[in-house]
TORKOL-4160 file (C-alpha; in steps of 0.2 Angstrom, whole numbers, padded with zeros to 4 digits, m for minus):
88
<pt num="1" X="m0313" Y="m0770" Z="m0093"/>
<pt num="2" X="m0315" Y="m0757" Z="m0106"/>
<pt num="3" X="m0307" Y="m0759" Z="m0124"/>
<pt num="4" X="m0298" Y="m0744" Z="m0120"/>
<pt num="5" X="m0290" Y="m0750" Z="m0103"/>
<pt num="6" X="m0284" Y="m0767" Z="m0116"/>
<pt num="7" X="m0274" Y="m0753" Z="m0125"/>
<pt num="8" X="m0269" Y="m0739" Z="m0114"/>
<pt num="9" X="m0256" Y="m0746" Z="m0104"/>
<pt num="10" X="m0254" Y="m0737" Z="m0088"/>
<pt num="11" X="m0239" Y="m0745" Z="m0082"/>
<pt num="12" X="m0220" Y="m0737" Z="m0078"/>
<pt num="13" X="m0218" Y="m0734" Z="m0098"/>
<pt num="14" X="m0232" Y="m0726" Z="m0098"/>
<pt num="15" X="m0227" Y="m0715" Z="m0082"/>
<pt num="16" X="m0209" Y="m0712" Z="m0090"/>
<pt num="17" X="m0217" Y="m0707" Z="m0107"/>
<pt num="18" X="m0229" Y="m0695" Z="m0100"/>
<pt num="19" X="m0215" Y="m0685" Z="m0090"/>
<pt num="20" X="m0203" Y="m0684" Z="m0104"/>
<pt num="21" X="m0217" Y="m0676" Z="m0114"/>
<pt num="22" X="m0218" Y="m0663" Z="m0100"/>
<pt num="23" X="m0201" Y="m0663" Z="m0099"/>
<pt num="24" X="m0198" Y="m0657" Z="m0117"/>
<pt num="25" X="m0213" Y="m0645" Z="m0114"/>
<pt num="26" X="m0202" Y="m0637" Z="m0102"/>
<pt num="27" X="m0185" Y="m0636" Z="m0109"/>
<pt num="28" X="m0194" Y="m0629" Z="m0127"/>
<pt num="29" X="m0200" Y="m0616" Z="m0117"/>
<pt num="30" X="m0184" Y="m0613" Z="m0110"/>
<pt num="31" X="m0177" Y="m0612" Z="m0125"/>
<pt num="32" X="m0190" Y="m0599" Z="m0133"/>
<pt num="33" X="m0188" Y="m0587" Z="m0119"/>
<pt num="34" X="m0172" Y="m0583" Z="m0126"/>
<pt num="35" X="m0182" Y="m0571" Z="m0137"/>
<pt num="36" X="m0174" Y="m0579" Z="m0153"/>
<pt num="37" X="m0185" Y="m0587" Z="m0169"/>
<pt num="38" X="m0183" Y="m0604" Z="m0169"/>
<pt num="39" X="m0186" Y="m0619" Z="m0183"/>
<pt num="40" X="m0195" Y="m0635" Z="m0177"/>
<pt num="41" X="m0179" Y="m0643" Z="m0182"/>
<pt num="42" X="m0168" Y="m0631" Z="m0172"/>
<pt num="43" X="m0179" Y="m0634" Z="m0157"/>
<pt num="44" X="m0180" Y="m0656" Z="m0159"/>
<pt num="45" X="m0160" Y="m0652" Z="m0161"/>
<pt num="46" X="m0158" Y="m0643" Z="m0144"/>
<pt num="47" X="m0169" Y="m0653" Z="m0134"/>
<pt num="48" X="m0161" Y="m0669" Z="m0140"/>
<pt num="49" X="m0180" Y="m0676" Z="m0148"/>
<pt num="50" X="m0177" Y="m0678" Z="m0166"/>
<pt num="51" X="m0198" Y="m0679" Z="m0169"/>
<pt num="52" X="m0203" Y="m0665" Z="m0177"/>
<pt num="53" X="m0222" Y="m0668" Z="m0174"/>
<pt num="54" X="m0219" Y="m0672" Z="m0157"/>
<pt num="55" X="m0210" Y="m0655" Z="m0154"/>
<pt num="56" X="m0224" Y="m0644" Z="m0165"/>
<pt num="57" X="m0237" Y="m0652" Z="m0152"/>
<pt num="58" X="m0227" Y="m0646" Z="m0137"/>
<pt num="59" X="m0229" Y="m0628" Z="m0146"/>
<pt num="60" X="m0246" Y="m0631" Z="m0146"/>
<pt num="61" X="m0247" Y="m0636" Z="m0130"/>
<pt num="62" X="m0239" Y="m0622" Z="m0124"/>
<pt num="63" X="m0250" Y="m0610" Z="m0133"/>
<pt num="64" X="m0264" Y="m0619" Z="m0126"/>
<pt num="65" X="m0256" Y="m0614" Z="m0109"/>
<pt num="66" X="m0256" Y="m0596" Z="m0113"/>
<pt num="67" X="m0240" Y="m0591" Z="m0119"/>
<pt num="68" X="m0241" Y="m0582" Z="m0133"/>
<pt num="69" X="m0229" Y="m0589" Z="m0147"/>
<pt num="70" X="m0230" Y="m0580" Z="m0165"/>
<pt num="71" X="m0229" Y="m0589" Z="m0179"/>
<pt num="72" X="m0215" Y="m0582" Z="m0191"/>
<pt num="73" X="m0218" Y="m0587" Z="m0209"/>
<pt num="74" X="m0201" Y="m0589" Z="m0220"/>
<pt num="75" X="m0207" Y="m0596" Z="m0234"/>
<pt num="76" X="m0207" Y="m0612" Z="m0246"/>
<pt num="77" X="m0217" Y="m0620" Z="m0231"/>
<pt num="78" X="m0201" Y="m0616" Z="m0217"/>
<pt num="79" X="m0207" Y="m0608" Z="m0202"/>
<pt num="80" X="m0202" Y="m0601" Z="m0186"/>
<pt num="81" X="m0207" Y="m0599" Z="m0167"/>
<pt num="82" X="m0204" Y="m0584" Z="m0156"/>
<pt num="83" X="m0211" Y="m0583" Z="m0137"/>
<pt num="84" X="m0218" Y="m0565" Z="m0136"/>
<pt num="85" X="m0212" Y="m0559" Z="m0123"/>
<pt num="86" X="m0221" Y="m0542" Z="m0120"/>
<pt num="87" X="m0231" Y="m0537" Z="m0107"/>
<pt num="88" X="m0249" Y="m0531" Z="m0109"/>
């Protein structure tokens, strides 16, 4: 038994936790393919996940997944997402 395996518990929570992630993937998503900006705290608001960071990771995620989502840039630090939604 590995260190690793002593901490990474791979039980139900575990399960639960990794599907709720995946689950707030999906419903961002669904959210940005309205074709509106949205705020991280706009997006944590609507999916019912107040964590901010938690919700920016998803974005990441989903770029990583090839959608391309543009940054918008407000100012004083507030920024915005937006699915692009053209085709190329």
């Amino acid at each position: 038994m590995t260190q690793l395996s002593l901490v990474w518990d791979r039980t139900e929570n575990t399960k639960k936790r990794s599907e709720k992630l995946t689950g707030d993937k999906r419903a961002i998503l669904k959210l940005l393919e309205n074709g509106n900006c949205w705020l991280v705290s706009d997006l944590a608001a609507a999916i019912g996940n107040l964590n901010h960071p938690s919700v920016s990771a998803n974005i990441r995620n989903l770029r990583r997944d090839k959608f391309e989502i543009k940054l918008i840039k407000f100012g004083n630090g507030i920024n915005g997402y937006q699915l692009n939604k053209e085709e190329k």
